[in-house]
C-alpha positions as CSV (number, residue, x, y, z in Angstrom):
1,X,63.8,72.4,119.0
2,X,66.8,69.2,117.9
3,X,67.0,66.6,119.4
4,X,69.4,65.2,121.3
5,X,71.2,62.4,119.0
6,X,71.8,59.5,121.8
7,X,75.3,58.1,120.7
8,X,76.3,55.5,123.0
9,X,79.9,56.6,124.8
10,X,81.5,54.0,124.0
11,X,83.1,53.5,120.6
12,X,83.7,49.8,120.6
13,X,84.4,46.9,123.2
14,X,87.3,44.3,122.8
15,X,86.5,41.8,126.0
16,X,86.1,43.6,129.3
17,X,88.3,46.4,128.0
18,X,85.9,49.7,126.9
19,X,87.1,52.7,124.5
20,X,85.2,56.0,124.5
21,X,84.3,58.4,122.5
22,X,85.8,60.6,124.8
23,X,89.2,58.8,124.6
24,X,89.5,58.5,121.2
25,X,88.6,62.7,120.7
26,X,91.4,63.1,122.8
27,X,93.3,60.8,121.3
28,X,92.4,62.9,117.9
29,X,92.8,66.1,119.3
30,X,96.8,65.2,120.1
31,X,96.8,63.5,116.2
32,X,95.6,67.2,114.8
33,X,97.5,69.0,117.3
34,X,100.7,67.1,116.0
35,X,99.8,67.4,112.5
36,X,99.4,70.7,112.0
37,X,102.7,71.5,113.8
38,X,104.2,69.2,111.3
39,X,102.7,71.1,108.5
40,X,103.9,74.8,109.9
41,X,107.6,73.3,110.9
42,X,108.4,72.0,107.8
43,X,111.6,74.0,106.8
44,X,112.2,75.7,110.2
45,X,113.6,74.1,113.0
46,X,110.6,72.3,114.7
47,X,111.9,68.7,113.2
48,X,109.5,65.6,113.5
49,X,111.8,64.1,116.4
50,X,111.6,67.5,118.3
51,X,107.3,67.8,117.6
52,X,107.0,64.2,118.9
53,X,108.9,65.0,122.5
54,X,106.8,68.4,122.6
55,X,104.0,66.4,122.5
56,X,105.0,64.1,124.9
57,X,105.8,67.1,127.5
58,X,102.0,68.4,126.5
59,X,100.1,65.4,127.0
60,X,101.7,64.3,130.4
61,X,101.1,68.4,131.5
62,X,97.2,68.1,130.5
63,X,96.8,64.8,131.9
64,X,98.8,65.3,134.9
65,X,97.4,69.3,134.8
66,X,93.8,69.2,133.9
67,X,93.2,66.5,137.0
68,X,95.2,68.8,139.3
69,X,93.0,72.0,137.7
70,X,90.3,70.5,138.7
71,X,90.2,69.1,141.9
72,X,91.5,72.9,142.9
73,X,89.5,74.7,141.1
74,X,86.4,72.8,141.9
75,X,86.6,70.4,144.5
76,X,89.6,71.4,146.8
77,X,88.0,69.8,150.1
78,X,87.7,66.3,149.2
79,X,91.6,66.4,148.9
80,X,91.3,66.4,152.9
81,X,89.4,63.1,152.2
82,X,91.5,61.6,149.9
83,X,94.5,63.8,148.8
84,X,95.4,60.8,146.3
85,X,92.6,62.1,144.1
86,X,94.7,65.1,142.9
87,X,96.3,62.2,140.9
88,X,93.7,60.2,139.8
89,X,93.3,61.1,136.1
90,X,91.5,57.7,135.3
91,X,88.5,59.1,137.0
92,X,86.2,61.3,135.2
93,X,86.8,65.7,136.2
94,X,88.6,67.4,134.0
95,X,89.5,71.8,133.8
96,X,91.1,72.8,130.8
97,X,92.8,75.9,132.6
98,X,94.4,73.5,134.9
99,X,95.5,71.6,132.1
100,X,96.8,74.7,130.3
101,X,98.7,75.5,133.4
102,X,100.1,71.6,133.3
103,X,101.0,72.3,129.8
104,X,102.8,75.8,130.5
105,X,104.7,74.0,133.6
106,X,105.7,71.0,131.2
107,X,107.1,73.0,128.4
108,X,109.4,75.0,131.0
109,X,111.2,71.3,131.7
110,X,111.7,71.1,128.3
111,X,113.2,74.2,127.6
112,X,115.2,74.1,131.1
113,X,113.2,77.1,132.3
114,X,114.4,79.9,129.3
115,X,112.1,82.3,129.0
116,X,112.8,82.9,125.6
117,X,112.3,79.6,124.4
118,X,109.4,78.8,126.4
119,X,107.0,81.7,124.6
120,X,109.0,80.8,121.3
121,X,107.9,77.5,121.4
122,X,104.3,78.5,122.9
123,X,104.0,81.2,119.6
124,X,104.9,77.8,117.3
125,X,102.4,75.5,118.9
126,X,99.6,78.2,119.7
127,X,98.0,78.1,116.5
128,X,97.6,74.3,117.2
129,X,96.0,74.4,120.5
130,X,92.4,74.9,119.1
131,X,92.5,71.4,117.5
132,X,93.1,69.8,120.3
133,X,90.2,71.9,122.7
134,X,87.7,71.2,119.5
135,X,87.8,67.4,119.7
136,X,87.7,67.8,123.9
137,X,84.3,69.9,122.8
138,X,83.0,67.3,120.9
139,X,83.6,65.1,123.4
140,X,81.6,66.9,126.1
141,X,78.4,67.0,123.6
142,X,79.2,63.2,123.1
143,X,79.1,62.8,126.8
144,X,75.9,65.1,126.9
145,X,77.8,67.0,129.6
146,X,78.8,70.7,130.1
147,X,75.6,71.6,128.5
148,X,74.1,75.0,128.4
149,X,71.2,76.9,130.0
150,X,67.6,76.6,129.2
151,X,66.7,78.2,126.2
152,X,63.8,78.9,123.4
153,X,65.9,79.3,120.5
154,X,64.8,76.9,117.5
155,X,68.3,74.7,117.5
156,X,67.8,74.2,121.7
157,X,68.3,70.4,122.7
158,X,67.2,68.4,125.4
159,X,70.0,66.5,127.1
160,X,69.5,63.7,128.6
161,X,69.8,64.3,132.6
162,X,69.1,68.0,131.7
163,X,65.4,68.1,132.3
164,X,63.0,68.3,129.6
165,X,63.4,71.6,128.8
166,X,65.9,72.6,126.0
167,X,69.1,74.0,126.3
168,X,71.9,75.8,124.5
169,X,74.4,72.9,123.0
170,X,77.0,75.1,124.6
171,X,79.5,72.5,124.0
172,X,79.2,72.6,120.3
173,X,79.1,76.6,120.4
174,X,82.8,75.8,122.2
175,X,83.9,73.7,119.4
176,X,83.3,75.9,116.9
177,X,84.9,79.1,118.4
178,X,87.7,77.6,120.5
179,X,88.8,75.8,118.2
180,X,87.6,75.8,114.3
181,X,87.3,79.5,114.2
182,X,90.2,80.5,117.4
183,X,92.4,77.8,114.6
184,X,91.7,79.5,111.3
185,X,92.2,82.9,113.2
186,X,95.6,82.3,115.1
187,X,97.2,80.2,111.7
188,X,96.2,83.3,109.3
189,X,98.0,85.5,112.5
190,X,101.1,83.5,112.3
191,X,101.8,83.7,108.7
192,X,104.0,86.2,108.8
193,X,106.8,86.7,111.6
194,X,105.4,88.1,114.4
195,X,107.3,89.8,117.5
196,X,108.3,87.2,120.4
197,X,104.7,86.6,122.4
198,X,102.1,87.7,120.3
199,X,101.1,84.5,118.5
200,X,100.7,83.3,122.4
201,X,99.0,86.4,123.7
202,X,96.4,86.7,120.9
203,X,95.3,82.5,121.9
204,X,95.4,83.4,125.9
205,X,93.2,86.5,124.7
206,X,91.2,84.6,121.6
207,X,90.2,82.0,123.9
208,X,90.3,83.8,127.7
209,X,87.5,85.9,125.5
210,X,85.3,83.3,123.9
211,X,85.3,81.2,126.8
212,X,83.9,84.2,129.2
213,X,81.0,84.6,126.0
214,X,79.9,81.6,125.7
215,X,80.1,80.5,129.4
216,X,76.7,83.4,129.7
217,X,74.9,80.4,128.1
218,X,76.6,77.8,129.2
219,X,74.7,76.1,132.4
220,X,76.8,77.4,135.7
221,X,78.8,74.1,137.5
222,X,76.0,72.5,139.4
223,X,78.8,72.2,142.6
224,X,79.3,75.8,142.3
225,X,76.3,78.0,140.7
226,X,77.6,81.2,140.2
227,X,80.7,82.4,142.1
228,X,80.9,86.5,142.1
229,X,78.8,89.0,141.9
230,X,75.6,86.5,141.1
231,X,76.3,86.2,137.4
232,X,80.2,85.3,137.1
233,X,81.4,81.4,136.9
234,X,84.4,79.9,137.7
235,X,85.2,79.3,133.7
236,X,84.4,82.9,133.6
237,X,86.9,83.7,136.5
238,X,89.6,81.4,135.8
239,X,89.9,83.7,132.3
240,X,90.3,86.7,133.2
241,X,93.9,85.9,134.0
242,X,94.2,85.0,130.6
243,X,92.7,88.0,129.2
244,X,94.7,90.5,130.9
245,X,97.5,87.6,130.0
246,X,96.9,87.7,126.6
247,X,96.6,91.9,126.6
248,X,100.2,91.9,128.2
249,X,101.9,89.9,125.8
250,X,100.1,91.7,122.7
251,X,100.7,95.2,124.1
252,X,104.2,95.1,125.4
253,X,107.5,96.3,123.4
254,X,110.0,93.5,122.4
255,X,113.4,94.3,121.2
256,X,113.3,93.1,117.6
């Protein structure tokens, strides 16, 4: 059994003003996610001016998106309460396939709503997507939140809050599948051309996949338990859409 390594959430402090860990992996998941796409534009037509307004239209869409995701998702009745929450993104709650979804939404105002602009730009940017979800991983373990279910295996941890009972570090499972090995995987995939939509459909599919895994050790939402069939979660349901997504876009014929 490890354990748990008690970092305080908060990086440093100027005055009454706070910065978390949390924050700045965010803040170093959008630095990786832009330099990466730097990296793979160089020569092509994804120019530094165009990489830095893509990002803008992906961190308002998971900020505005994953807030939204969530209070859906997972807690629609307290919008009958207070329907301002929905828009509260300073509070803590967070989904990452409402955020995704803010993403897709945001990137279809920046490409006026063209279909086949919007998956060509989502094929370019894929491959840096798993940067970004990493650091939000290590984040979670940071937080010692979104931990996993009770376990006996020898690298378990006991999270504080959890119980004294070890558990799977689910989130560090996530960081290393979503996104170091769902990175390495999806940048060795688009290093040749690939038709229009598969770059996208094999991450919808990579990550639709590793999520559903990983969430069969990863401890259920204590507001929801299990929500189908006795075993299924809603991180589990949420990606089956993107699964069968993901199969669409790496099955179907495009005109070359």
């Amino acid at each position: 059994m490890l354990t748990y390594p008690e970092i305080n959430p908060i990086a440093f402090s100027i005055g009454p003003f706070a910065v978390r860990w949390y924050g700045v992996c965010y803040l170093l998941g959008f630095l990786g996610c832009y330099g990466l796409s730097v990296l793979r534009g160089r020569g092509t037509e994804w120019t530094s001016q165009k990489l830095i307004d893509v990002l803008f239209y992906v961190v308002v869409g998971i900020i505005f998106g994953g807030r939204i995701g969530y209070i859906l998702f997972y807690h629609p009745t307290s919008i009958l309460h207070n329907p301002l929450t929905l828009i509260a993104f300073w509070e803590p709650g967070r989904s990452f396939h409402g955020g995704m979804l803010g993403v897709f939404i945001a990137l279809l105002f920046y490409v006026k709503f063209n279909f086949k602009e919007f998956v060509k730009l989502t094929d370019f940017i894929a491959p840096c997507v798993p940067i970004g979800i990493g650091f939000g991983r290590l984040g979670n373990f940071i937080n010692a939140e979104l931990y996993g279910r009770v376990t006996n295996l020898p690298w378990g941890m006991v999270f504080p809050g959890a119980g004294e009972l070890p558990r799977h570090p689910s989130q560090l499972y996530e960081m290393l599948l979503e996104g170091v090995v769902l990175c390495l995987v999806l940048v060795w995939y688009a290093r040749k051309p690939r038709p229009l939509g598969r770059v996208s459909g094999l991450f919808l599919l990579g990550y639709g996949l590793v999520r559903t895994l990983v969430e069969f050790v990863r401890a259920p939402d204590a507001s929801h338990g299990f929500v189908a069939l006795n075993f299924l979660t809603m991180g589990q349901i949420l990606s089956i859409p993107m699964i069968l997504l993901g199969c669409y876009f790496l099955l179907r014929k495009v005109e070359q």
